[in-house]
C-alpha positions in Angstrom: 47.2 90.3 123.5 47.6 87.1 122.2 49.2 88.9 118.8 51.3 90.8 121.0 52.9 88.0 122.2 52.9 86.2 118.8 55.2 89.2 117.4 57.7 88.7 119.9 58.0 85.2 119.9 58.4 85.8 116.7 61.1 87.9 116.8 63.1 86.1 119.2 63.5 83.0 117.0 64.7 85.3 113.5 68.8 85.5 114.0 69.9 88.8 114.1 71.3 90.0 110.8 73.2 93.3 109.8 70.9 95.7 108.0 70.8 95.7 104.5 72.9 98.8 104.1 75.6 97.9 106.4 75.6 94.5 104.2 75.9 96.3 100.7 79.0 98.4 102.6 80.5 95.4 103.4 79.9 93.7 100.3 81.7 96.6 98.2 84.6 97.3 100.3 85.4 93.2 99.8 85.6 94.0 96.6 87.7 96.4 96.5 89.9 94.9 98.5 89.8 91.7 96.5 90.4 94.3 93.1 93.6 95.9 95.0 95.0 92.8 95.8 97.3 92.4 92.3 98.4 95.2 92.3 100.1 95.3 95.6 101.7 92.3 94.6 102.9 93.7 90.9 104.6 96.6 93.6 106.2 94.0 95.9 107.6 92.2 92.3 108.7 95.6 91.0 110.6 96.5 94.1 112.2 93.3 94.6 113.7 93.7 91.4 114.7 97.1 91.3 116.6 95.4 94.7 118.3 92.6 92.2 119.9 95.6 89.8 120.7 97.5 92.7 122.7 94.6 94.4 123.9 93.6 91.0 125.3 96.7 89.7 126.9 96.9 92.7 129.0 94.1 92.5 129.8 94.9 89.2 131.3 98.6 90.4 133.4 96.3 92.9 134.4 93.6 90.6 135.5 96.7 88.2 137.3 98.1 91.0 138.9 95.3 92.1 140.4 94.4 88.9 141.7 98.0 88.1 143.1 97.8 91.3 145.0 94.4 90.3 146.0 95.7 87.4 147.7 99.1 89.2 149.3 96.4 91.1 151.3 94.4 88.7 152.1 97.4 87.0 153.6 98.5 89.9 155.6 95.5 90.2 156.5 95.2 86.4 158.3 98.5 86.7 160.1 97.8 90.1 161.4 94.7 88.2 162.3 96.2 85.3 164.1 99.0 87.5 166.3 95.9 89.2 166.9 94.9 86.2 168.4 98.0 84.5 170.5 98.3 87.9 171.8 94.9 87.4 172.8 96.0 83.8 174.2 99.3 84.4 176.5 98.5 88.0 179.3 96.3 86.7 179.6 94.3 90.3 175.9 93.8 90.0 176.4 91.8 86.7 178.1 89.1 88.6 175.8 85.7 90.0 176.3 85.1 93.9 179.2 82.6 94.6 176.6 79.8 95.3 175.1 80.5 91.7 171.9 82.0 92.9 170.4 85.9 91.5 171.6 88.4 93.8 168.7 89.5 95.5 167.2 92.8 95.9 169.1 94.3 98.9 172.5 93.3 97.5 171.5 95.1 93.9 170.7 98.1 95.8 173.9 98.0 98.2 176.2 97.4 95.2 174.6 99.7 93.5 174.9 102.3 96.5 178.5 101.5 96.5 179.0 101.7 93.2 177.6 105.6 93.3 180.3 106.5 95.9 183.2 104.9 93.8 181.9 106.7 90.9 181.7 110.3 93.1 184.8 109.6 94.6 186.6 109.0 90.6 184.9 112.1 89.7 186.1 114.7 92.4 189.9 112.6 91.5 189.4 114.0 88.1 188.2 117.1 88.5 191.2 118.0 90.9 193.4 116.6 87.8 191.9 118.4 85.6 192.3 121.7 87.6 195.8 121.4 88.1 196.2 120.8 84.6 194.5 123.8 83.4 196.6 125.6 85.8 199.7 124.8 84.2 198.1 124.7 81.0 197.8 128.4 82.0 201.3 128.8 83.5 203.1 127.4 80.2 200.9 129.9 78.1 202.0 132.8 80.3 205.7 131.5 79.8 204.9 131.3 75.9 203.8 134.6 75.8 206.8 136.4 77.2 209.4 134.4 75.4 207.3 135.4 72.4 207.1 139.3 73.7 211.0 138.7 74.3 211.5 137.0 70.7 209.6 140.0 69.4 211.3 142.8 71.3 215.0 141.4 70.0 214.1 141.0 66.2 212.5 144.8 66.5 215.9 146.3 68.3 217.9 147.9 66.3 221.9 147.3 66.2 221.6 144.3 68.3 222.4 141.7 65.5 225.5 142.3 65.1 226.4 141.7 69.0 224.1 138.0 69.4 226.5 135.1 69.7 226.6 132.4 67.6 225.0 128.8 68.3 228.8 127.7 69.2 229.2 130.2 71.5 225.7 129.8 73.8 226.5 125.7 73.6 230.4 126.3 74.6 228.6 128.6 77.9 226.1 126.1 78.6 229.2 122.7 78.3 231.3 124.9 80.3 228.4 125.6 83.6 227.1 121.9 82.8 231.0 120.6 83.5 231.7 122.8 87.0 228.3 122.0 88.3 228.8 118.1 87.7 231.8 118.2 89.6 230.0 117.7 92.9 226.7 116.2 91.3 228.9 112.9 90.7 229.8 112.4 94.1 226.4 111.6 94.7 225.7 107.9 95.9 223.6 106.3 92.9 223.3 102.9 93.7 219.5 102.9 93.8 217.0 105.6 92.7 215.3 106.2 96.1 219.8 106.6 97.4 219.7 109.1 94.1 216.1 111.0 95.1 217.6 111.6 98.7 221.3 112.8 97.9 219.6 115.2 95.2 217.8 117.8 97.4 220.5 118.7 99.3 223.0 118.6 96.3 220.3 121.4 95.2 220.1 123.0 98.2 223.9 123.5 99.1 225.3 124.0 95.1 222.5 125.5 93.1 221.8 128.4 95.4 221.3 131.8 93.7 224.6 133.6 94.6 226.9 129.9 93.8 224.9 129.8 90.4 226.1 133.1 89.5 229.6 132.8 90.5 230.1 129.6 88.0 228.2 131.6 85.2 230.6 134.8 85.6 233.6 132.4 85.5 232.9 130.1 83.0 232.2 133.7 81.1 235.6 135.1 81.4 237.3 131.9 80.7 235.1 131.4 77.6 235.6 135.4 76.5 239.4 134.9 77.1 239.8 131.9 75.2 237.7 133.5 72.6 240.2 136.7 72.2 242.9 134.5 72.5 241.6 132.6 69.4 240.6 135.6 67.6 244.2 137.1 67.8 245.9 133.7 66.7 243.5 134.5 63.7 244.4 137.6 63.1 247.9 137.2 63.4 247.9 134.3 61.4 245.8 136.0 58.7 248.6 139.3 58.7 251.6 136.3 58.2 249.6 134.8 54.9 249.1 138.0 53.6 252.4 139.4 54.5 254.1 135.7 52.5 
């Protein structure tokens, strides 16, 4: 009995300890965790610096973008300048400084030149109407060509007509002879002053040079110039028969 209650007294006063397995267990997973412990932190280093490049090569894309985009600018701007500039060279109301001595500025290049395109449309249609009506008559004065040619042409190829043409003397003594009757009433015309002229000439033209009047003064001045012809060609004659007769 008395070693009975040796034992337990015993055992009350021996602290309590894990067994010895459970402290081997123990012991080894310390270890291993103390054996683990570098290499989580050669991760954490890895990954904080895969971070750095990461950040860093973005900025770089940025910074490259950026500066593209800064040179896309000021090219832009170069060639807008350079486009004033050959504005201001080729309008000639553009080559002109403002009154005060300053650059014209932007808006007034591009209004000058604005109005410089309509004086330049406007000059154009001007010239082209010119230069149709001058192609018409260009193509009237050929048409006239062409039948005094065909008339030219069909009087050379007739036969038995040169002997009845009249002389050079003749046609001039025909034309003196109209010229004379018709300026008969032209002179009476007030002439102090060419717009006084212009007025009293269209109706001089319209009252003396009708078609009908016209031919009257032809067929007279005709028969006075074919009588005074025969009359001269008989003198001729006769006086031709009296030297031969002497």
């Amino acid at each position: 009995m008395n070693d009975s209650i040796k034992y337990e007294m015993d055992m009350k006063m021996e602290p309590s300890s894990p067994p010895e397995k459970d402290r081997s267990m123990h012991s080894r997973c310390s270890s291993a965790g103390s054996i683990h412990t570098p290499t989580s932190s050669a991760h954490n280093t890895e990954d904080e610096e895969d971070s750095g490049d990461n950040k860093s090569s973005t900025m770089s894309y940025k910074e490259r973008r950026r500066e593209a985009h800064t040179q896309a600018e000021q090219k832009r701007r170069d060639a807008i300048k350079k486009g004033y500039d050959s504005l201001q060279e080729l309008v000639p109301t553009c080559q002109q400084t403002d009154a005060s001595g300053y650059k014209l500025s932007k808006a007034s290049v591009l209004q000058k030149s604005i109005d410089y395109i309509g004086y330049l449309l406007q000059n154009k249609k001007k010239l082209e109407e010119e230069r149709a009506s001058l192609q018409k008559e260009v193509m009237a004065l050929r048409i006239i060509q062409k039948n005094y040619e065909n008339m030219l042409q069909h009087q050379q190829t007739s036969p038995g007509r040169t002997e009845a043409r009249l002389s050079d003397d003749i046609k001039f003594q025909v034309f003196k002879a109209i010229m004379d009757e018709m300026f008969l009433t032209f002179e009476q015309l007030p002439m102090n002053d060419f717009a006084e002229l212009t007025s009293g000439v269209i109706p001089w033209l319209e009252e003396h040079c009708k078609p009908h009047l016209l031919r009257d003064v032809v067929n007279r001045m005709l028969t006075n110039i074919t009588t005074n012809y025969a009359t001269e060609c008989a003198q001729d004659v006769v006086a031709n028969r009296d030297m031969n007769s002497i």
